[in-house]
C-alpha positions in Angstrom: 0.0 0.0 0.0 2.9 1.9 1.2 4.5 1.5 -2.5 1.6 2.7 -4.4 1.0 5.7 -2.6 4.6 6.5 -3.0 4.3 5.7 -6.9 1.5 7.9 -7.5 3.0 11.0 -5.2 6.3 10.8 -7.4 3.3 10.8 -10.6 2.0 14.0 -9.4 5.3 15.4 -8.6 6.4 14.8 -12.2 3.4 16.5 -13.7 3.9 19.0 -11.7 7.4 19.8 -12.8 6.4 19.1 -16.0 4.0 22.0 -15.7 6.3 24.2 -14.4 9.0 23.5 -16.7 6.7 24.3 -19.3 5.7 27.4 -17.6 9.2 28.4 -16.9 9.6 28.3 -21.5 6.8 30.6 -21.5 8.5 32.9 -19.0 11.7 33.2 -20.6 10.3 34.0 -23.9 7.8 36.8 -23.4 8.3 40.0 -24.7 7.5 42.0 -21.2 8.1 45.3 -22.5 4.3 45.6 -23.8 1.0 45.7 -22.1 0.2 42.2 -22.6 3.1 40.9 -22.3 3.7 41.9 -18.8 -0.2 40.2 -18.0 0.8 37.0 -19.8 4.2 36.8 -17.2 2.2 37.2 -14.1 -0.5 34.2 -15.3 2.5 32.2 -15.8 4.6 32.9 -12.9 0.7 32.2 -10.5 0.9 28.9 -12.5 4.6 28.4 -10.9 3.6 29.3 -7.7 0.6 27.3 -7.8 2.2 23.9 -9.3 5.1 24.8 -6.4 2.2 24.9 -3.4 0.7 21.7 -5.1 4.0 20.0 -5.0 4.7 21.1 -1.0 1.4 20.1 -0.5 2.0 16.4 -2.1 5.8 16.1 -0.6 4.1 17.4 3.4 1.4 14.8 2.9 3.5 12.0 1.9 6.2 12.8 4.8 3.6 12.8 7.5 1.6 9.3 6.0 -1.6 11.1 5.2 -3.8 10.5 2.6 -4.1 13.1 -0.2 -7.1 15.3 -0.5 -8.2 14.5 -3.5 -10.3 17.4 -3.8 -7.8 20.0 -3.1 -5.3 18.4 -5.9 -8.2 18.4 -8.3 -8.6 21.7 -7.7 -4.9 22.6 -8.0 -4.6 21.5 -11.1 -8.1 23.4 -12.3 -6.8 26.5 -10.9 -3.5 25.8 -13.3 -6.0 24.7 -16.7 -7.6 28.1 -15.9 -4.6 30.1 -15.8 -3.0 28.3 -18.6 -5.9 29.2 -20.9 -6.1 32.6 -19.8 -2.6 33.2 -20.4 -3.4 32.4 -24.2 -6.8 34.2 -24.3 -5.1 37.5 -23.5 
């Protein structure tokens, strides 16, 4: 049991790199000397800090043996879906 909740917390951990990795290519090519580039770089860098909290979140829960919430992780990585398309939208 032990195992498996150790395999899936190293799951999430990787897509959440993955996310911010990806983020982290956005960052470093915008343009943030207009307007909308300067919006587009603080979307990106709240879908850093929110794939960061999600992984503290995962790496405090698996430290202390405790079940993840399944609701807040589902709603971590909304909150980064949302911010991703909004990044593009503007």
């Amino acid at each position: 049991m032990t195992s498996n909740i150790g395999q899936v917390n190293i799951r999430l951990v990787g897509l959440f790199l993955a996310i911010q990795v990806i983020s982290l290519y956005f960052l470093w090519t915008l343009n943030t000397v207009n307007e909308i580039g300067e919006g587009r770089f603080a979307i990106f860098l709240a879908v850093d800090m929110v794939s960061f909290a999600m992984i503290s979140y995962v790496y405090r829960a698996y430290k202390n043996n405790e079940q993840l919430n399944k609701g807040l992780v589902f709603g971590g990585c909304c909150m980064i879906i949302v911010l991703f398309f909004a990044s593009f939208v503007l």
